[in-house]
N, CA, C and O of each residue as an XYZ file, in Angstrom:
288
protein
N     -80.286     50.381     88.230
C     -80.214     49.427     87.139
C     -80.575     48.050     87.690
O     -80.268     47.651     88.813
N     -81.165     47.463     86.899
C     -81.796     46.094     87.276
C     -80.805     44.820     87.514
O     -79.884     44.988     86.714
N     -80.664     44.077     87.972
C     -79.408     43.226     88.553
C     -79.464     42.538     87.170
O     -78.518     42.647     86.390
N     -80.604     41.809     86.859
C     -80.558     41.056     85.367
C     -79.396     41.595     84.944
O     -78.292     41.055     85.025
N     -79.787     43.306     84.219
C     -78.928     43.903     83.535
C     -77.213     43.844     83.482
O     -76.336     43.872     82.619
N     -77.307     43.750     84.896
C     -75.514     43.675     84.956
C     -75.119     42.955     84.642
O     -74.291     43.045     83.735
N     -75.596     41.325     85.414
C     -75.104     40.350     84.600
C     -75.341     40.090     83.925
O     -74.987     38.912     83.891
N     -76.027     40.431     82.698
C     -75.800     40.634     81.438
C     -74.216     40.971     80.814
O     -73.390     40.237     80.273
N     -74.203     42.712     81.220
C     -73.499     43.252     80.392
C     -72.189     43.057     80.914
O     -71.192     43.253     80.218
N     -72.121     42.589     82.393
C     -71.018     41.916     82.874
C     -70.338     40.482     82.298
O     -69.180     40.188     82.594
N     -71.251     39.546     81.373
C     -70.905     38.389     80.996
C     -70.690     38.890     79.908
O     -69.894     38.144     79.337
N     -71.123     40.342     78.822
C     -70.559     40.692     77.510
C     -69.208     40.720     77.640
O     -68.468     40.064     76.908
N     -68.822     41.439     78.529
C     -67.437     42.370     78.859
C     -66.579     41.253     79.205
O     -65.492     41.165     78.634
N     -66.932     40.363     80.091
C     -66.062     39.011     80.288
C     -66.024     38.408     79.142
O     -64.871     38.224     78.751
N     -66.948     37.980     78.361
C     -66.464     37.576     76.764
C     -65.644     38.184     76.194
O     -64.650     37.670     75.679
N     -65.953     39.550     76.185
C     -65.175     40.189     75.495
C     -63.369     40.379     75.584
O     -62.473     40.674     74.793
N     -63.464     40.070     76.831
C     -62.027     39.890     77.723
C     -61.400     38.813     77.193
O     -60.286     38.789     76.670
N     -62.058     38.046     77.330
C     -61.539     36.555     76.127
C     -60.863     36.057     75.344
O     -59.902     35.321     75.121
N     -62.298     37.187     74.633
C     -62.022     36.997     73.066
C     -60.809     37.969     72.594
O     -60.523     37.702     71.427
N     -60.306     38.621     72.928
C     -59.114     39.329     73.286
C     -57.424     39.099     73.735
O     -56.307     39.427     73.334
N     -58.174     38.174     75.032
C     -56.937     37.698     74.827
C     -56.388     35.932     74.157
O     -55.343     35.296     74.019
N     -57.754     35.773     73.923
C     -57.343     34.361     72.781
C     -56.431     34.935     71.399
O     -55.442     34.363     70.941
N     -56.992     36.111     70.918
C     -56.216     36.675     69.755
C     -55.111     37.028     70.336
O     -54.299     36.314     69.747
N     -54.500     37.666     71.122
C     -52.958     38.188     71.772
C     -52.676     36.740     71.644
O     -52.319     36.393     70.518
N     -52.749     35.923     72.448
C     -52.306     34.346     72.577
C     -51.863     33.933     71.383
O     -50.733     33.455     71.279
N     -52.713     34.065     70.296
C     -52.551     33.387     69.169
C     -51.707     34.000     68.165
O     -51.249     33.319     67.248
N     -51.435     35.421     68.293
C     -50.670     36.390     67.543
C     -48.884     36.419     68.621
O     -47.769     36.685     68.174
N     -49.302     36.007     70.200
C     -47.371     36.383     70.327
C     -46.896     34.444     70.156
O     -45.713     34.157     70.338
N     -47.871     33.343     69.828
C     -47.423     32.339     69.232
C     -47.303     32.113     67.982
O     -47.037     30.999     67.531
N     -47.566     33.608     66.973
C     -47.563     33.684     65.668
C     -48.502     32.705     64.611
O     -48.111     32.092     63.617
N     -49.868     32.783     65.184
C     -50.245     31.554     64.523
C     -51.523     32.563     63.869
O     -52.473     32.024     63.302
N     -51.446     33.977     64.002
C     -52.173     34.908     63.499
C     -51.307     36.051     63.296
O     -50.502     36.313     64.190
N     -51.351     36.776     62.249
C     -50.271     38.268     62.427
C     -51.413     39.578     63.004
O     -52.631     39.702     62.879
N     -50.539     40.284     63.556
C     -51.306     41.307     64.903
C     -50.908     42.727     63.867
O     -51.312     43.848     64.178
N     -50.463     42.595     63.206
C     -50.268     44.025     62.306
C     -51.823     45.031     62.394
O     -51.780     46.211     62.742
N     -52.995     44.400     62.057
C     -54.113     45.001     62.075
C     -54.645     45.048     62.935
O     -55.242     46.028     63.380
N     -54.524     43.574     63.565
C     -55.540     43.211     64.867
C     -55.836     44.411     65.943
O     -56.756     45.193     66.185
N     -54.641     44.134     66.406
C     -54.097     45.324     67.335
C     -55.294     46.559     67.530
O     -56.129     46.814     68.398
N     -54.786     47.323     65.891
C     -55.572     48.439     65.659
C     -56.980     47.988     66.014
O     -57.373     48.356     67.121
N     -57.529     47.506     65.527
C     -59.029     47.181     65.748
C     -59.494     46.840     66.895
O     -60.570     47.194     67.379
N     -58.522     45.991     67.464
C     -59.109     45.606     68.889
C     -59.212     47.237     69.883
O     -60.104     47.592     70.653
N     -58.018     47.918     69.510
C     -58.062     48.978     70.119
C     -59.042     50.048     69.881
O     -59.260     50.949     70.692
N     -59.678     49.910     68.641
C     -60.986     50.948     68.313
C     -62.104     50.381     68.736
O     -63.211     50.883     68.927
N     -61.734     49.314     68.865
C     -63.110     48.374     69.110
C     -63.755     48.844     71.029
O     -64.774     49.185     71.628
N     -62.344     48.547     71.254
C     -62.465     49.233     72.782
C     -62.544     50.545     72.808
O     -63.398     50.748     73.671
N     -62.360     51.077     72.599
C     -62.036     52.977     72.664
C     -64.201     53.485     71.706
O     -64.689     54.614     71.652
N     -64.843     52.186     71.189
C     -65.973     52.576     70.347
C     -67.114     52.093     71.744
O     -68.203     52.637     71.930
N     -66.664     51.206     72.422
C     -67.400     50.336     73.475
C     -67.262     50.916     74.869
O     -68.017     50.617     75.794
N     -65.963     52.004     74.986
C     -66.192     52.689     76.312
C     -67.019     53.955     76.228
O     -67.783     54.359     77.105
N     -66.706     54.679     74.761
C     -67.873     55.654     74.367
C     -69.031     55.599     74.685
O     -69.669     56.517     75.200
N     -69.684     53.822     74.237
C     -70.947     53.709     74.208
C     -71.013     53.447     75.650
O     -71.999     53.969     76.170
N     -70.388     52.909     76.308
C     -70.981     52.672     77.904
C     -70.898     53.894     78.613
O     -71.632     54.004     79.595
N     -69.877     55.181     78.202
C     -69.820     56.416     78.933
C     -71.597     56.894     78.494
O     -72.303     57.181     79.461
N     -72.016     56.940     77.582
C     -73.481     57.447     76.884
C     -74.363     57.010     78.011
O     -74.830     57.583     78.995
N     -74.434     55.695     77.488
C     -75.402     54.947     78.484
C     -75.422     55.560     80.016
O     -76.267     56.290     80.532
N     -74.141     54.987     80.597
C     -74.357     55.428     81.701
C     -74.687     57.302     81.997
O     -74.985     57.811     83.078
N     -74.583     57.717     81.212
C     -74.864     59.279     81.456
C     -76.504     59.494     81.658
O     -77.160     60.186     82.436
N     -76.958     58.291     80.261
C     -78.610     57.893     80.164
C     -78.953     58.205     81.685
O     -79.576     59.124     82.217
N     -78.178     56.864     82.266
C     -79.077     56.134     82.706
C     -79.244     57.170     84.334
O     -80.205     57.421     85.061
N     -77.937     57.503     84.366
C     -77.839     58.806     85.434
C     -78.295     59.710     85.858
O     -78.513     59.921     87.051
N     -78.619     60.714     84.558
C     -79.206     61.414     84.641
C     -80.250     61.722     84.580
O     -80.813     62.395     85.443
N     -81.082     61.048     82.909
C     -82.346     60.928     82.829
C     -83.144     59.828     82.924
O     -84.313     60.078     82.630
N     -82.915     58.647     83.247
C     -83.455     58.046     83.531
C     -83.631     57.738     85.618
O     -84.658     57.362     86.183
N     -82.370     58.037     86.243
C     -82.396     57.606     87.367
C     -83.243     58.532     88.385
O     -82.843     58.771     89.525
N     -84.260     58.949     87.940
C     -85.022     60.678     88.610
C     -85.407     59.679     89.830
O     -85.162     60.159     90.937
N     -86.113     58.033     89.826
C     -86.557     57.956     91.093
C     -88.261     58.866     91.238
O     -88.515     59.114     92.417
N     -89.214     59.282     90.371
C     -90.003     60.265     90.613
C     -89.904     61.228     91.636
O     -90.881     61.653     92.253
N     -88.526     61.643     91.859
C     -88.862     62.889     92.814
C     -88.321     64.309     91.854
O     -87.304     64.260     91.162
N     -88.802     64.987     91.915
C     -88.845     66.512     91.781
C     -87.342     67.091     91.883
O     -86.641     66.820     92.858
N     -86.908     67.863     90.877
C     -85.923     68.613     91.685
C     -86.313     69.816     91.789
O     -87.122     70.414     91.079
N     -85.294     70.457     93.360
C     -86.152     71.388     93.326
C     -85.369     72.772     92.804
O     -84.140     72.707     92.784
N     -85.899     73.811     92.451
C     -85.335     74.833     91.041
C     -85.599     75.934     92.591
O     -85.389     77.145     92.530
């Protein structure tokens, strides 16, 4: 994988870390109610490790051949 790439998806995931815990912050100072949040943040994560388990399977298996041959 291309270095670009990481830090890329490494500065998503750090946002995302954030933005996460700015809402916890703001919900155990009650200045948001967490009744829903919660839930969502938690699908939100559990929808985003799916997609990175995919990817990386992509990128593993069929994409990382390297042009060499396997041999059968």
């Amino acid at each position: 994988m291309d270095k670009s790439v990481k830090k890329v998806v490494s500065y998503i995931l750090i946002t995302l870390v954030l933005l996460f815990t700015v809402i916890a912050v703001l919900g155990v100072w009650e200045f948001i109610d967490l009744s829903n949040v919660i839930q969502k943040i938690m699908s939100s994560l559990l929808i985003i490790f799916a997609a990175s388990a995919v990817v990386l399977f992509i990128f593993t298996v069929l994409i990382k051949d390297n042009g060499q041959s396997k041999p059968t």
